[in-house]
N, C-alpha and C positions, 0 to 999 in steps of 0.2 A: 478918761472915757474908755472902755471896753471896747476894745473891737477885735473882730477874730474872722478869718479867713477862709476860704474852703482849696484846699489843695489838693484834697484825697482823693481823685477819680482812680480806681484802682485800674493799672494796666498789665496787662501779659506782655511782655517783650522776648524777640528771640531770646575743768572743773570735773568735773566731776560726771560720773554717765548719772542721768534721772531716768529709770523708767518707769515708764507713767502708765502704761496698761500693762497686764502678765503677758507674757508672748507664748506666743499660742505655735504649735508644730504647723496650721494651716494659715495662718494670717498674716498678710502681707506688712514687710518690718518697712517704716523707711527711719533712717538714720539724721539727723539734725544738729548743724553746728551753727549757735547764733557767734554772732559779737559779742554781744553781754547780756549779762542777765541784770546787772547793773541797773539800766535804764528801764523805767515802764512802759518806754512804748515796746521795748523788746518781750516785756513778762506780756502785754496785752499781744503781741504777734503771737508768741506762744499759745496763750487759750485759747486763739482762734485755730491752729495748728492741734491742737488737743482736741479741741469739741470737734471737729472734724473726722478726723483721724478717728473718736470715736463712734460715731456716726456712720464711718465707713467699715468699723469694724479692723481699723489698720493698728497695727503694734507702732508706738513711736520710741525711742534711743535719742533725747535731748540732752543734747552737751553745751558747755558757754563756754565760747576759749579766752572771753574779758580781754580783751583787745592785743590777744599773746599771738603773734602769726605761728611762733614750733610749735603751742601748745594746740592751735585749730590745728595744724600739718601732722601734731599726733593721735590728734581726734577721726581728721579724718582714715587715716591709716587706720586706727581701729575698727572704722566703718565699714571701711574695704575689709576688714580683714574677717568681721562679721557676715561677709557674704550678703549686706543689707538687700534689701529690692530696690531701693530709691535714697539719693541722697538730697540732704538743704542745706544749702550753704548761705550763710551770712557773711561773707570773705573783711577777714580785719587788714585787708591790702588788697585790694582790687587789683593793678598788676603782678604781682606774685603768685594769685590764687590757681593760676592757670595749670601748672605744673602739679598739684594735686589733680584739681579736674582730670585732666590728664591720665593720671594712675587710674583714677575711679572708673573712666570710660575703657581704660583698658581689663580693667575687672567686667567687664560691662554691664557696671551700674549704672544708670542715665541718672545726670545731674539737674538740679532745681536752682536755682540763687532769689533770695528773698529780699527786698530794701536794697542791696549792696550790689551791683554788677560784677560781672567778670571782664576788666579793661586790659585783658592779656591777649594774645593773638593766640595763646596755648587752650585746648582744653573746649568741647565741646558741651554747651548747655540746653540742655531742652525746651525751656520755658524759663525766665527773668518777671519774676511779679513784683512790683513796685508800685509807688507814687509815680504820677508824675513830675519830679522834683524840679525840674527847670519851669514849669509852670508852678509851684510852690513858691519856689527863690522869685517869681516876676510879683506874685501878690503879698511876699514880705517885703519886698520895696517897695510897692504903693502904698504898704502900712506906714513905712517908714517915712515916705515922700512926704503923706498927708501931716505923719504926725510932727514934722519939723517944716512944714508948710514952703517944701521944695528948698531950704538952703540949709547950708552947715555941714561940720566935717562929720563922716564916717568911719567906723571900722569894720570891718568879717572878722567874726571868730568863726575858725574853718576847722575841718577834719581832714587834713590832707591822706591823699591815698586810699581814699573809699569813696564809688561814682555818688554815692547817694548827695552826698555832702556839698563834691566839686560841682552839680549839676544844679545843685541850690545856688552855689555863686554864679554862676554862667547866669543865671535866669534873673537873679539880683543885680549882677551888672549892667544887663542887658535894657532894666528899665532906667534902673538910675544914671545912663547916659542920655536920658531925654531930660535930667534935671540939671542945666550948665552949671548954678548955685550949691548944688550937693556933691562935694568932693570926697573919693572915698582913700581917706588915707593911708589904710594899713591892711592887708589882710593878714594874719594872724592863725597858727597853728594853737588849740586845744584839744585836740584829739578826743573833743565829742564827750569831756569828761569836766564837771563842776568843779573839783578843787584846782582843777588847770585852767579851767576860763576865769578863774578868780583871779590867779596868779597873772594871769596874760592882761587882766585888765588893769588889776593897783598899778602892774609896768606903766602902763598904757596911760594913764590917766597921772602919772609921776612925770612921763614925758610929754604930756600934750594938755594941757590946761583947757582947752575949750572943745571935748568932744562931744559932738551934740547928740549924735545917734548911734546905736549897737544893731547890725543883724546877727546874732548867735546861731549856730545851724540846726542846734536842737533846745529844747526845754531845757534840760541839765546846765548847759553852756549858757545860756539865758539867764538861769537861776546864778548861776559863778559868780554874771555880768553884774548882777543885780545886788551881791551879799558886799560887792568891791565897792561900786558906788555909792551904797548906802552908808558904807564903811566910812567913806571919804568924804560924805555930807555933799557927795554932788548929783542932780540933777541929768540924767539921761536917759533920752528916749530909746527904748529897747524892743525889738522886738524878735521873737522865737520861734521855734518850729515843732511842731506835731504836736500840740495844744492840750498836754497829759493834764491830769486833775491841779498837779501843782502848778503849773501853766499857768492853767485856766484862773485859779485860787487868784497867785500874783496877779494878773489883768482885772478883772473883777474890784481886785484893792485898789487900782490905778498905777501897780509899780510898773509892769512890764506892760507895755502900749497895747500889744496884740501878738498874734501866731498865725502862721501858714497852718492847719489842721490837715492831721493825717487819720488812717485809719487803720490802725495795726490788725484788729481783729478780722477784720475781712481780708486783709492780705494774705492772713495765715489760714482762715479758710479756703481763699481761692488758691491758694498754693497746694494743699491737699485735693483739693475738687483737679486742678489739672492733674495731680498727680495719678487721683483716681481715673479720669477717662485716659491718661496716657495707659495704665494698665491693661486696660480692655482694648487698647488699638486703636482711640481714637488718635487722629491727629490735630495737637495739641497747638495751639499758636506761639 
């Protein structure tokens, strides 16, 4: 059965360079470092960051550090060093990010952070636009709840050291302690990336003979979950997060149960749009 979730209420909270419009001597630049470019909900964050950006007439400097923290920490140096107006961070280490921030506010570029937080005590950010992910992580457990009809063992395939991820399991945990019969046995590092949630699951499934259910934190990790099992002729319910087209595709076939839905493209607008009224003086949430 197809089911799929709605997680995306967007919220404001406190490689190589692409430039993507000509930069113009009057037009306001801001500077961008995703995680990856890898993933589609990142290239979908981006065209909403693009259409925007041109909309408003802003020059954008989109860089992917593909989950390298020196190579983001040379990006953004570069950024600073372009004298940008604004910078967007997608930090591939939420505690470490800090100390860049840091530099950029001392240039005083005011900082954005997109999907990913800044979980450092360093480093001032102006506006954090995201999911709400801790209410995503509660409606992939009741996916998951339903679809193993509240019993059996579990795993998390996690993304340690990025908020978006950890805040997916806080909100996962949080419900699956209302089911005494669903035990979540392993949480599990993939680092948000398919040929490692592949690998993390054959493990997995080598060492544990009866696992019933998968929450993955992203589509990709879901897709891993799903190439392992099927590899293995076994049966498990799975379910993923931000409900990209190949997502959606898998659910629809009946492999992967369902997905938390995100919405990259509005994120990446509303993140331009604050960026735009921080310019003129609003103040921004």
């Amino acid at each position: 059965m197809a089911v799929e979730s709605i997680a995306g209420k967007a919220l404001i909270m406190v490689s190589a360079i692409s430039v993507l419009f000509p930069l113009s001597a009057s037009a306001k630049v801001i500077g961008v470092s995703l995680l990856t470019r890898e993933h589609q909900f990142y290239r979908e964050l981006e065209s909403g960051l693009q259409n925007e950006a041109k909309s408003k007439s802003f020059d954008l400097i989109v860089m992917s550090a593909e989950f390298d923290v020196a190579r983001q920490e040379a990006q953004i140096q570069e950024l600073i060093a372009k004298k940008v107006d604004a910078i967007i961070m997608a930090p591939c280490n939420s505690g470490t990010i800090g100390s860049l921030i840091e530099n950029a506010n001392k240039a005083g570029i005011p900082v954005f952070t997109v999907d990913i937080a800044n979980a450092s005590s360093r480093g001032r950010v102006v506006s954090h636009i995201a999911s709400d992910n801790i209410d995503g992580g509660r409606k992939a457990a009741e996916l998951l709840a339903r679809a193993l009809d509240g019993k059996g063992k579990v795993i998390i395939i996690n993304h340690p050291g990025i908020t978006s991820a950890l805040d997916r399991a806080v909100g996962f945990r949080e419900v699956m302690a209302k089911y005494p019969l669903i035990q979540i046995i392993a949480d599990v590092p993939a680092w948000g990336q398919r040929d490692r949630a592949m690998a993390v699951m054959e493990d997995m499934l080598l060492k544990v003979n009866d696992i019933a259910g998968v929450f993955a934190i992203n589509d990709d990790c879901a897709l891993g979950v799903l190439a392992a099992t099927e590899a293995a002729g076994k049966k498990v319910m799975i379910v993923g997060y931000d409900a990209t087209p190949e997502g959606k595709k898998a659910i629809a076939e009946g492999k992967i149960y369902g997905d938390a839905i995100q919405f990259p493209v509005k994120i990446g607008i509303l993140a331009v749009k604050t960026i735009g009224d921080y310019f003129t003086g609003k103040k921004v949430p």
